[in-house]
N, C-alpha and C positions, 0 to 999 in steps of 0.2 A: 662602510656603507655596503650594503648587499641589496641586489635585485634578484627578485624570485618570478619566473616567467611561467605562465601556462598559457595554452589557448580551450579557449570555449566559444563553441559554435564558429569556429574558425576566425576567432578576432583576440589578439592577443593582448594578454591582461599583465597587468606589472603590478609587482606589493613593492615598496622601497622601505627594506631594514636599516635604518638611519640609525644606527646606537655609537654609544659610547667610545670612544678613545683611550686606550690607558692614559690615565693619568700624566704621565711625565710628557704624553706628546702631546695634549690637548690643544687643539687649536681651532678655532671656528671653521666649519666646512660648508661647502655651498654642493648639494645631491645637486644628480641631473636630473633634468625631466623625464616622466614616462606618464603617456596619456594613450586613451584608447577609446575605441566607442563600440555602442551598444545598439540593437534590434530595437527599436519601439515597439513597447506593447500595443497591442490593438485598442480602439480608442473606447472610454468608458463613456455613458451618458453622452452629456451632449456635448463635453468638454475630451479633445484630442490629446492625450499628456503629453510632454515635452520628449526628445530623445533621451536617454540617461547616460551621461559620459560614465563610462568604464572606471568604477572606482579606487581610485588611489590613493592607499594610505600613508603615510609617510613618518612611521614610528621611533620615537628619539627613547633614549633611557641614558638621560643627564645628569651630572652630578650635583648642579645647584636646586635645581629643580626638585631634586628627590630630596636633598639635604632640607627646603623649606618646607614640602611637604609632611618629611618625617618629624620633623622639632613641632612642626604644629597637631603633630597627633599625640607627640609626646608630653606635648603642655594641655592635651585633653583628657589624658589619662589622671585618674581620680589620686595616686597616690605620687606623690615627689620622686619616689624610688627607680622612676620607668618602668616597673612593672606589675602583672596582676595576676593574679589566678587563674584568671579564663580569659580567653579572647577578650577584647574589646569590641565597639560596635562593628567593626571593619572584617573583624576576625582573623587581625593580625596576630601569627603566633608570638605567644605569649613567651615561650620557652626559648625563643630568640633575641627578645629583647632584653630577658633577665640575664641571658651568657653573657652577651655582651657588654649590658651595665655594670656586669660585677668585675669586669675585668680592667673598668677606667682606674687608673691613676689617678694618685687626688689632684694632681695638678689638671689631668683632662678632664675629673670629675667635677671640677671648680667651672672651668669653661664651660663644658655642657648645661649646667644648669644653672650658669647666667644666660646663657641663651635661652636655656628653657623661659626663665623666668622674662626674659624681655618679651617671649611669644604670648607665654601667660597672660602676660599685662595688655599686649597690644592686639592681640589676635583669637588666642584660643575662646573666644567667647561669642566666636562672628562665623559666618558663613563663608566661607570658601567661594563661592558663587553669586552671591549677593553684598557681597561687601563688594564695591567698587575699586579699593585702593587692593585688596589681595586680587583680584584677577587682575590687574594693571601690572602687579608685583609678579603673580603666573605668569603674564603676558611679556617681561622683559627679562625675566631670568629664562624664559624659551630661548631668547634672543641669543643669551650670552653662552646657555650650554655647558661646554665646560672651560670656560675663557679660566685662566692664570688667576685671576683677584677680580674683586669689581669694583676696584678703585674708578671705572669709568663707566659704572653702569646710569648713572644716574640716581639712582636708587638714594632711599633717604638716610643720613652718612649711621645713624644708629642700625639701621639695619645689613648695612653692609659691615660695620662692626662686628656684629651677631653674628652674622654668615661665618664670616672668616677667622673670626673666634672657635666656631663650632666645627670650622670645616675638616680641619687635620684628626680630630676627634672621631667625626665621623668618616672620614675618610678611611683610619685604621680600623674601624671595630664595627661596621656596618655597612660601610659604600661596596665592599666588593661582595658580599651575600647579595645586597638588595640588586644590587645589577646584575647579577646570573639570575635571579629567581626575572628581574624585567626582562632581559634576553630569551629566557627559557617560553616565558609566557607569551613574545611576539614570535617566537618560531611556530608556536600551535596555534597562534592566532592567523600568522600569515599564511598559514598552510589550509585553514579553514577557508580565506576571504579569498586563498587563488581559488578552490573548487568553489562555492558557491556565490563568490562576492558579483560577478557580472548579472546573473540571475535574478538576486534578491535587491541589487541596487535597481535593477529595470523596473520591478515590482513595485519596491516601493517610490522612485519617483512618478509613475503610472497612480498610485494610489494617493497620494498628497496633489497631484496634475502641478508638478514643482521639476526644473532641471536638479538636476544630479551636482550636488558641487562639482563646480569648476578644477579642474587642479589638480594638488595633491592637497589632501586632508590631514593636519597636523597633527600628530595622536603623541604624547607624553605619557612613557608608561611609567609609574612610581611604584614602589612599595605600598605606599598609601595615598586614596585619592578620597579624602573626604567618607563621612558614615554612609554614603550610599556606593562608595565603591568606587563610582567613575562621578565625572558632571563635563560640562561643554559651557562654553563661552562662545560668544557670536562677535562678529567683526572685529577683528578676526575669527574667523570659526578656530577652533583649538577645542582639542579633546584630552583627557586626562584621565587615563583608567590603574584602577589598583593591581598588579601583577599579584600581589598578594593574596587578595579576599577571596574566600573560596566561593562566591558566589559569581566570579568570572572566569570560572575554569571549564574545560571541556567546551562542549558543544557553544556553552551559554558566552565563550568567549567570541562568539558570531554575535550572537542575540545582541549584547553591550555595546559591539562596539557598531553595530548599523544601529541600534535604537539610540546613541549618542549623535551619530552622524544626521542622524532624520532631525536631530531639533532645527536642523538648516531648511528645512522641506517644509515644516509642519506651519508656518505661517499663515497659509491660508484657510489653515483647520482654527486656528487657533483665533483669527479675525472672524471668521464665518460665526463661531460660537459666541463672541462677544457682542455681534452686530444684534446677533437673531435675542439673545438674550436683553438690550437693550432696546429695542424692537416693541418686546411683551413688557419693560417696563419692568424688571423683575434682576435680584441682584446676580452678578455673573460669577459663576461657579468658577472660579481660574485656575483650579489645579483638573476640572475637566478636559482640556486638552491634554495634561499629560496624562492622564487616563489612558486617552486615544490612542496618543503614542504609544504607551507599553503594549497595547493593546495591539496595536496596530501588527509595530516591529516583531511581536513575538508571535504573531498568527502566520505575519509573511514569514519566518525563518522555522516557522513548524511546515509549511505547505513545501517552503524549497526541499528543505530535510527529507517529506516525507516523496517527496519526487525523486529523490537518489535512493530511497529505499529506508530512509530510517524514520520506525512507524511511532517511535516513544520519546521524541521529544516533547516535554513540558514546558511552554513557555515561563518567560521571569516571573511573573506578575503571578500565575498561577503555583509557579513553583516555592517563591514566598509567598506565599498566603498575603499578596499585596492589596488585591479585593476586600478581603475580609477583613481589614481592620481601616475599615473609614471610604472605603467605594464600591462598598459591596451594591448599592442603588445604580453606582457609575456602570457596573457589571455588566447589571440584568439591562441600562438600557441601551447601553452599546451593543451587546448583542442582540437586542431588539431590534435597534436601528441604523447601528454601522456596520455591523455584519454585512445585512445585505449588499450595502453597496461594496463591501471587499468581496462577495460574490458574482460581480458586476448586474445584481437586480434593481439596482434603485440609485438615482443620479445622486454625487457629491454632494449639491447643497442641499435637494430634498433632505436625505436622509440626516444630517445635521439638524436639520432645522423643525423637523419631524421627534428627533435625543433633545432638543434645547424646547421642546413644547409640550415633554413628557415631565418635565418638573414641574 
């Protein structure tokens, strides 16, 4: 565990590097606390936003954790072999997974792809984020970390079969790559969220009029987090971003990891739209709000950015061409009519309900 301290505006900030244990010493740890707080922004419309506690991440890079993540990307992959030609959707390198496949043993080759094959069957065909029983399955393997076995996890006795079948397999010919490449990618990430994270957290609890999670914020960095890279689960809040995908690197590894953090905020953007859209009688748009969100998160982390002086940040959204394939109408009227109010001209629910009266 490492803590990394800065102050801003003379109120001092803490990131908590909660990573990994070698292996032989692994043993469940309890971080200590670090909390802080923040200026409130000045009040928007007619709604005062909450103060924004000083955000605290609290970043793990585990071995169970990365181990289910990886078998279920491996069981997504189109050919048996683990590997492909080019990236897969994640754009995990391709030329690291083929070294390492080719160096199993048939007896670790045998293990691995009965694991593979038990993901295949029960998982690789589901959501990561909407299946209930795999965030439940995210949500206890946080737990354990890198505990010994999970002979006492609870967990369902087939799948802790699978784990621990896979694990010695993966542990020699992947677990120690994919945990430098986690570790590498929260040292640029923690060193982003010291300089800008009190700023852009102020912001955007100010702009959702939502407190700031409580706490620390539980960030699981994997090799692989699903095809969009990262996702977030709620109650527990838990975060889950790809150290891997190149579309979390550099700057944009701010951008991800407050636009994850904001799904905690964004509740009343997200009720606001449904009310007003049942209201007119009319069916509700429900990936509109996460529109919002991208939208939102990546306009506040272009204005912080360009307040420290850096004038060429491209937000996600625009940086994938995320508009243009299926919200290109979400675009034009967000920025018709949520812009303003992230300019402070026009009050929270107006302008909502002003976007939900333009369909």
């Amino acid at each position: 565990m490492k803590f990394c301290k800065t102050r801003a505006g003379g109120r001092l900030f803490l990131v908590v590097l909660f990573l990994a244990v070698p292996w032989s010493a692994a043993s469940p740890q309890v971080p200590e606390a670090g909390r802080g707080t923040s200026r409130p922004q000045a009040p928007r419309g007619e709604h005062a936003p909450p103060t924004a506690t000083t955000p605290v991440f609290e970043f793990h890079s585990s071995f169970w954790m990365n181990l289910h993540h990886f078998l279920y990307q491996q069981a997504r992959l189109p050919r048996e072999s683990s590997t492909t030609d080019a990236n897969d959707e994640t754009g995990t390198p391709a030329a690291h997974l083929e070294s390492a496949s080719a160096a199993l043993t048939a007896a670790e080759a045998a293990d691995w792809q009965a694991a593979l094959a038990f993901y295949r069957a029960e998982f690789a065909g589901r959501d990561l984020l909407f299946a209930t029983d795999l965030v439940r399955i995210k949500n206890r393997l946080a737990e354990l970390q890198n505990a010994a076995d999970l002979q006492q996890s609870g967990l369902r006795p087939e799948l802790v079969e699978t784990l621990e079948r896979a694990a010695a397999v993966y542990r020699r010919h992947w677990w120690p790559e994919h945990d430098r490449q986690n570790r590498h990618w929260v040292e640029q990430a923690a060193a982003l969220v010291e300089q800008f994270g009190p700023q852009l957290a102020e912001k955007l609890a100010a702009v959702y009029q939502a407190p700031w999670p409580a706490g620390r914020i539980w960030v699981d960095v994997t090799f692989y987090a699903g095809r969009t890279g990262g996702y977030t689960s709620l109650e527990p809040l838990h975060v889950t971003i790809a150290s891997a995908d190149p579309r979390n690197q550099g700057l944009a590894a701010l951008e991800v990891l407050f636009h994850e953090a904001s799904h905690a905020l964004a509740g009343r953007v997200r009720e606001t739209i449904e009310q007003s859209f049942r209201a007119r009688g009319s069916p509700i748009r429900r990936d509109l709000w996460h529109a919002i969100l991208f939208y939102t998160t990546g306009e506040m982390v272009r204005r912080t950015l360009r307040e420290a002086g850096e004038e060429t940040y491209l937000p996600y959204g625009f940086r994938h061409d995320l508009y243009a394939r299926g919200w290109q109408q979400y675009l034009r009227l967000i920025e018709q009519h949520w812009k303003p109010y992230l300019d402070g001209r026009v009050e929270f629910e107006r302008a909502l309900t002003r976007l939900v009266n333009a369909f």
